[in-house]
N, C-alpha and C positions, 0 to 999 in steps of 0.2 A: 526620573528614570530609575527604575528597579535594577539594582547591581544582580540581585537575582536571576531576572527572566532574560537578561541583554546582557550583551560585551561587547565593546568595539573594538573594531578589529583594527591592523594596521593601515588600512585604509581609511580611517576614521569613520565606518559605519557601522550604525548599531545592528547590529545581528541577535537572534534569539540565542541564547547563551548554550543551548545544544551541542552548536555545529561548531564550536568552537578551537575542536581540539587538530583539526587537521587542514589542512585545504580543499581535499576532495570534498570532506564535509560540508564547508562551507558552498562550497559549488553546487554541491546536490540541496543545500536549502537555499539560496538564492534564485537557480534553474529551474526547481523541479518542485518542493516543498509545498503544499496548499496551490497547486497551480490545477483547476478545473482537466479533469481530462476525460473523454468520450472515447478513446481508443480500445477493444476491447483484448488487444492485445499488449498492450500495458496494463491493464487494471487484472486481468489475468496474471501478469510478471509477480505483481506486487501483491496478488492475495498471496502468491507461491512463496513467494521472497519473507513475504511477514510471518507465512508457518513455521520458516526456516530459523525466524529470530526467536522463535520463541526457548526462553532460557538465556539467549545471547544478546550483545548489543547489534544496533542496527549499525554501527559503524563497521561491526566483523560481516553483515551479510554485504553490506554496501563496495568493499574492497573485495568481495568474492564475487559483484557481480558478472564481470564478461566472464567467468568462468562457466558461473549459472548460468548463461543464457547459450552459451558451447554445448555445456552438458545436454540441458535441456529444450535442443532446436529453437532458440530463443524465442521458448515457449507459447511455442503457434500452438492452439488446442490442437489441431488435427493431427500434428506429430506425435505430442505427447499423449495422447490419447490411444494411441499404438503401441507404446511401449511396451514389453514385456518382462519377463523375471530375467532377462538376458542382460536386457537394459539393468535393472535393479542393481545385479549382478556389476553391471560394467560400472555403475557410478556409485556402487559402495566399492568402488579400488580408488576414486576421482579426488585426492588429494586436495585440488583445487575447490570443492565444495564443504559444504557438512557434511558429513558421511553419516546418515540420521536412515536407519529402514525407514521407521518408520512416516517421517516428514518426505520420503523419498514415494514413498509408497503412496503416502497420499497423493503429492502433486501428479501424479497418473491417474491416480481413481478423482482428482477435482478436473483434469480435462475433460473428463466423459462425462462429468456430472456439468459441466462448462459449456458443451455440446448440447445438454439436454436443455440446459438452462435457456443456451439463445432460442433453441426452437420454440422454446415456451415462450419467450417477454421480446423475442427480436433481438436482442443485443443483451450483452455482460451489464454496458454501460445502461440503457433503458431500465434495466432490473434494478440495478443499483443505486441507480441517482432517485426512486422512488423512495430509498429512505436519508433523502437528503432535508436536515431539519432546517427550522425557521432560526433564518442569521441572528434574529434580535434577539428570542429565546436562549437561543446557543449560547449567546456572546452574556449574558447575566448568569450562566452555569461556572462561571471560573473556572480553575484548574480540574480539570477530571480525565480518567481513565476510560473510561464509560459511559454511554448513555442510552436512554430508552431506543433509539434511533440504530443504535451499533447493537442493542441486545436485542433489536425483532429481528433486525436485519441475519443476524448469527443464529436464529431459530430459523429463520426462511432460510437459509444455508442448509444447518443441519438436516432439515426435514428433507431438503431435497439430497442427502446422500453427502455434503462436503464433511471434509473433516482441518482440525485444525484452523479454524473459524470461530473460537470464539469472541466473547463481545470484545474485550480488551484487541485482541487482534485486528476486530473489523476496524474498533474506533480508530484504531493506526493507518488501517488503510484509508478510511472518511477522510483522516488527517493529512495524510497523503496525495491525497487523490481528488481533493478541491471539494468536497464535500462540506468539508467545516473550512473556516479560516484559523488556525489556531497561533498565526503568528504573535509574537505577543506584541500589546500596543505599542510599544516603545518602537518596535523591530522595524526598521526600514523598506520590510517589503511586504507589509503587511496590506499598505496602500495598493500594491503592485500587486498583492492576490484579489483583493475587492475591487479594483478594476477587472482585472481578470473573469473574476464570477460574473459579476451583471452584465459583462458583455456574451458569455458562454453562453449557445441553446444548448438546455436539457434536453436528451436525448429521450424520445420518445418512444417505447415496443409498436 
């Protein structure tokens, strides 16, 4: 076991050494972490949420999140995609969030690009899971930031108008979002995301 990639916790299980530092943490990688998801109203939350982190840790957006999702009509595209400079206005005063224009800005302008997206491929999740890469391939790349998979995907983003989408971003959300398995081997739930994946149907446009 890698003293690096794992820590056990007081429960005596091995955990990716990440989530370490808190409880919630740990909860949201046990729960949530590499867990396949098709909803496209989660996978919308979390492209929003990853813009947010950028410059910060995920642990600061992770403790902001029921604020985020107050703020932001718990980011149904079709609310948010309504919003206005009124809105802007109202959640750069929202303490309870980032207060970022422009990260703010975006998540308005990625609803309506969000909207356009399902009309195009049927679903967030249909779009998405097409650049979901091969497990075996993946799993001999070791530790990375990025990958060919997270950098077409962040060009098909761009092009279609999102912002705050790049590769390193997407690959967080892959990571997130069951796309890749990135638990590390040691980690005890690493077996519980690869169950997971091969029983998940890929969502089809």
């Amino acid at each position: 076991m890698s003293a690096l990639s794992v820590f056990t916790g007081p429960d005596g299980v091995a955990r990716c050494a990440w989530c370490q530092s808190t409880p919630a943490y740990r909860h949201y990688h046990d729960s949530e972490w590499g867990m396949p998801v098709a909803d496209d109203r989660t996978l919308f939350e979390k492209v929003c949420l990853e813009g947010f982190q950028c410059g910060l840790s995920w642990l600061t957006i992770l403790n902001k999140r029921e604020a985020f999702r107050a703020a932001f009509a718990n980011f149904e595209c079709e609310a948010v995609a309504r919003f206005d400079e009124a809105d802007v206005a109202r959640l750069l005063e929202n303490a309870g969030i980032v207060r970022h224009r422009a990260k703010i800005e975006s998540t308005i302008n990625n609803a309506r690009r969000a909207l356009e997206l399902r009309a195009e491929a049927g679903s967030l999740a249909a779009f998405f899971w097409r650049y979901e890469p091969d497990a075996g391939e993946h799993a001999r790349r070791g530790i990375v930031t990025e990958t060919p998979e997270s950098v077409a995907l962040s060009k098909a983003l761009k092009k279609r108008g999102w912002r705050f989408v790049g590769p390193t971003t997407i690959y967080a959300l892959m990571q997130a979002m069951g796309l890749v398995n990135d638990h590390a081997p040691e980690c005890a739930f690493r077996e519980k995301v690869d169950a997971a994946r091969q029983n998940f149907i890929r969502p089809r446009g």
